[in-house]
ROTOR-795077 format. One record per residue (C-alpha): z, y, x; residue number from 1; residue in one letter. Coordinates in Angstrom, 3 decimals, padded with zeros to 6 digits. Layout:
BEGIN
+----------+----------+----------+-----+------+
|       zz |       yy |       xx | pos | code |
+----------+----------+----------+-----+------+
|        Z |        Y |        X | NUM |    A |
...
+----------+----------+----------+-----+------+
// end
This chain:
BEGIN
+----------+----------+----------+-----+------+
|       zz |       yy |       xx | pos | code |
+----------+----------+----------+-----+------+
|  000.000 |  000.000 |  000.000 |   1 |    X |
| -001.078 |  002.881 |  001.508 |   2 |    X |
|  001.463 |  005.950 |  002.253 |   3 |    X |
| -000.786 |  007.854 |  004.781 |   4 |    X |
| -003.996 |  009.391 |  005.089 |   5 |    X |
| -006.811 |  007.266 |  002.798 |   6 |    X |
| -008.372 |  005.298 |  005.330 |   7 |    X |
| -011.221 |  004.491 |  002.939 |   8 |    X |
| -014.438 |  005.448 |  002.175 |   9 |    X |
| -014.361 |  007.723 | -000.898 |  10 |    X |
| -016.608 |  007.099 | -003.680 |  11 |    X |
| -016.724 |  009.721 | -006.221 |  12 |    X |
| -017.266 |  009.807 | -009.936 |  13 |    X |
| -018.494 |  012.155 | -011.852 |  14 |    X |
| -015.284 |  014.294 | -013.524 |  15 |    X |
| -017.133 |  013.892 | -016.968 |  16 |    X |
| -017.005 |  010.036 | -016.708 |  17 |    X |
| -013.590 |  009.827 | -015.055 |  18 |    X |
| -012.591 |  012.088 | -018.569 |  19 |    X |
| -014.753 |  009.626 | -020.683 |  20 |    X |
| -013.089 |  006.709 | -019.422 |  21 |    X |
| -009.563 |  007.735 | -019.623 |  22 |    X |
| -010.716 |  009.600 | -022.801 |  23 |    X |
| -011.194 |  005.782 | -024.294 |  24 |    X |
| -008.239 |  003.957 | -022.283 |  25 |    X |
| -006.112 |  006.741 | -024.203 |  26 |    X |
| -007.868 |  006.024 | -027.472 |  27 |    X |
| -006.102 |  002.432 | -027.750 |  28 |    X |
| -003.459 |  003.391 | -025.630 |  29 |    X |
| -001.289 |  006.561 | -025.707 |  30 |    X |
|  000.567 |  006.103 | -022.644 |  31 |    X |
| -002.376 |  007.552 | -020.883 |  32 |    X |
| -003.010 |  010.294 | -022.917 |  33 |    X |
| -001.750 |  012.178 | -019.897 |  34 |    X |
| -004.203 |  010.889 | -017.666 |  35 |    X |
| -006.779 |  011.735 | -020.022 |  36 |    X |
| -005.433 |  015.355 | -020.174 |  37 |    X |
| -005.776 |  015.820 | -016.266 |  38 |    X |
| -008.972 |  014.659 | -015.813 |  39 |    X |
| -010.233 |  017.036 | -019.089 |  40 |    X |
| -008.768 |  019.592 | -017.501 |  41 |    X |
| -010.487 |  019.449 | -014.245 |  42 |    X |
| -014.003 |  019.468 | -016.370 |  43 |    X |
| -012.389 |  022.502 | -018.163 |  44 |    X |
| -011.416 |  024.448 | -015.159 |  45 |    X |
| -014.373 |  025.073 | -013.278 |  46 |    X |
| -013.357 |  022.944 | -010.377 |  47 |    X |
| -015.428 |  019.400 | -010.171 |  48 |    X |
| -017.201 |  020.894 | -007.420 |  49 |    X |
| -013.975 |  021.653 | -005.324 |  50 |    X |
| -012.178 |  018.743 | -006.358 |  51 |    X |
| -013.670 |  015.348 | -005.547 |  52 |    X |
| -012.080 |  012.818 | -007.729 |  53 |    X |
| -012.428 |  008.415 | -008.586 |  54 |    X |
| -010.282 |  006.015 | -010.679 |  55 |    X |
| -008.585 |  002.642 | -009.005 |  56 |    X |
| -006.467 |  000.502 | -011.121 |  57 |    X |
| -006.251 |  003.585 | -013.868 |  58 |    X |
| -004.864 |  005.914 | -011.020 |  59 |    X |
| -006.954 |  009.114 | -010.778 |  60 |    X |
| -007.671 |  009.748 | -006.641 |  61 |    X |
| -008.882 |  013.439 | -005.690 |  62 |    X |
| -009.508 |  014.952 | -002.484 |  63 |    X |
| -011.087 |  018.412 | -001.688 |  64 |    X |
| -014.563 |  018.793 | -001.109 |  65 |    X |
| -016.730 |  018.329 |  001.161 |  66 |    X |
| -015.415 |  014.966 |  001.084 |  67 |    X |
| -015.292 |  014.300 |  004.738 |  68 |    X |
| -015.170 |  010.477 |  006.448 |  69 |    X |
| -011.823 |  008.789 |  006.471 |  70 |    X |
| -008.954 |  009.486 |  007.367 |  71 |    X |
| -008.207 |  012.145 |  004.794 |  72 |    X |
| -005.497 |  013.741 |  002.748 |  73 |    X |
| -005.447 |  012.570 | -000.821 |  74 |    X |
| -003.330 |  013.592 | -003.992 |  75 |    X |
| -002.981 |  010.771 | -006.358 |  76 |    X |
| -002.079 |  010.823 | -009.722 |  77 |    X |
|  000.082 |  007.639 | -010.643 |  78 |    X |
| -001.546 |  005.700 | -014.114 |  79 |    X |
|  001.569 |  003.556 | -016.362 |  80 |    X |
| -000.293 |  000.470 | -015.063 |  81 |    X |
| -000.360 |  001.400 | -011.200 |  82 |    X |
|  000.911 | -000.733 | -008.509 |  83 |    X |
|  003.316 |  001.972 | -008.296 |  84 |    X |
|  004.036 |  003.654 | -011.457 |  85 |    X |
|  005.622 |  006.302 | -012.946 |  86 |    X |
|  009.455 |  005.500 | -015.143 |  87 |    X |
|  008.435 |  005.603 | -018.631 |  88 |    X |
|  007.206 |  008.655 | -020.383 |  89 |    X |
|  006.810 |  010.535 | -016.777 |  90 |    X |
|  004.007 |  011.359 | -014.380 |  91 |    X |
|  003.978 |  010.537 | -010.443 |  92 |    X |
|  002.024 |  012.940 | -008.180 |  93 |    X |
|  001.466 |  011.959 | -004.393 |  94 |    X |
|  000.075 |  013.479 | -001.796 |  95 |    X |
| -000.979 |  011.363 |  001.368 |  96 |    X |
| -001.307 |  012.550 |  004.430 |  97 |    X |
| -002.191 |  012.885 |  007.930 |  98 |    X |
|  000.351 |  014.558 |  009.209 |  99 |    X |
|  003.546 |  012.295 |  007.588 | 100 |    X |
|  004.572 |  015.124 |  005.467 | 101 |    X |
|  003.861 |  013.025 |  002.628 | 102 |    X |
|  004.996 |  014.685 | -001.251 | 103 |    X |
|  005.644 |  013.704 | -004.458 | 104 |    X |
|  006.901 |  014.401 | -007.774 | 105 |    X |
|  008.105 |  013.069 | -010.924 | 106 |    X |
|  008.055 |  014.634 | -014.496 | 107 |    X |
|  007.812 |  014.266 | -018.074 | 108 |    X |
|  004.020 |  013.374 | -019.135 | 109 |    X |
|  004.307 |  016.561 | -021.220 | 110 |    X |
|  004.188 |  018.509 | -017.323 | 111 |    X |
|  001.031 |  016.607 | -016.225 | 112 |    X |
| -001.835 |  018.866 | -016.264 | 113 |    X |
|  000.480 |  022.154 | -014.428 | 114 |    X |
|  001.970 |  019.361 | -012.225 | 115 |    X |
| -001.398 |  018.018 | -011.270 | 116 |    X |
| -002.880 |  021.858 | -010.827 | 117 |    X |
|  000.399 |  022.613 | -008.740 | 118 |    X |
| -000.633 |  020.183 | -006.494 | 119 |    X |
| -003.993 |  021.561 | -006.348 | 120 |    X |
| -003.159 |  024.757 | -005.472 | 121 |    X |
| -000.873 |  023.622 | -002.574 | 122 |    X |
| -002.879 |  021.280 | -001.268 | 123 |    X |
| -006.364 |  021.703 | -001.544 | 124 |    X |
| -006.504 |  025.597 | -001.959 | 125 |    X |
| -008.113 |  024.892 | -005.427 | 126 |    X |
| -007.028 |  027.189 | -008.384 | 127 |    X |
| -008.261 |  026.693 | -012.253 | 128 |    X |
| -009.794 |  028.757 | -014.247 | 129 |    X |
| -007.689 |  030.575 | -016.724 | 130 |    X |
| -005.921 |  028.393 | -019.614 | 131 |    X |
| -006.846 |  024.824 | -017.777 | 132 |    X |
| -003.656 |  024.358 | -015.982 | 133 |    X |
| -002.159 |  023.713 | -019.824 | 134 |    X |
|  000.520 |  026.572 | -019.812 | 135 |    X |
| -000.020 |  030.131 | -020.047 | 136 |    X |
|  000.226 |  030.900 | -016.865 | 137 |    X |
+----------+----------+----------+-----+------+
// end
């Protein structure tokens, strides 16, 4: 399980079909409604060609772009079925990194979408546009 840098290729998706999909997997199951919410969001804000983003095992990866050859800092946002999940009713951010100063943070799923644009912001340098971080801020 990784806790560093991604030392993968990464293969990104589209931000409409990453939305689509968890879009559906939120249909029959509302524990990912938060997911869903995130990746809508990015589409929303403006951003899918700063933000680089894929799906493994329901978990939404996203690095900054250009997406440059591994190893790389990624933020990942934990799914309810991940290999390391969230408690119930919460969201898990990570960043992985290079440099060991690894960070995350747990919250209610309500928090998801400013949580995941916090992380953004911090991270990647990558700001919304107005009204898609889901608060009025």
């Amino acid at each position: 399980m990784a806790t560093g840098p991604w030392p993968y290729p990464f293969r990104p998706t589209p931000w409409e079909d990453i939305a689509r999909f968890l879009g559906r997997l939120a249909e029959t199951h509302d524990e990912f409604g938060h997911m869903a919410a995130v990746a809508d969001s990015v589409v929303a804000s403006g951003s899918t060609d700063s933000l680089a983003g894929c799906t493994s095992m329901h978990d939404i990866l996203v690095v900054s772009t250009p997406v440059r050859e591994p190893p790389y800092d990624l933020v990942v946002v934990r799914a309810p079925s991940s290999l390391r999940p969230p408690r119930a009713g919460c969201v898990l951010i990570e960043h992985l990194t290079g440099t060991g100063r690894n960070d995350k943070i747990e919250r209610p799923t309500a928090d998801a979408v400013p949580l995941f644009w916090r992380f953004m912001i911090e991270k990647f340098g990558v700001y919304p546009a107005a009204g898609a971080q889901g608060n009025d801020d």
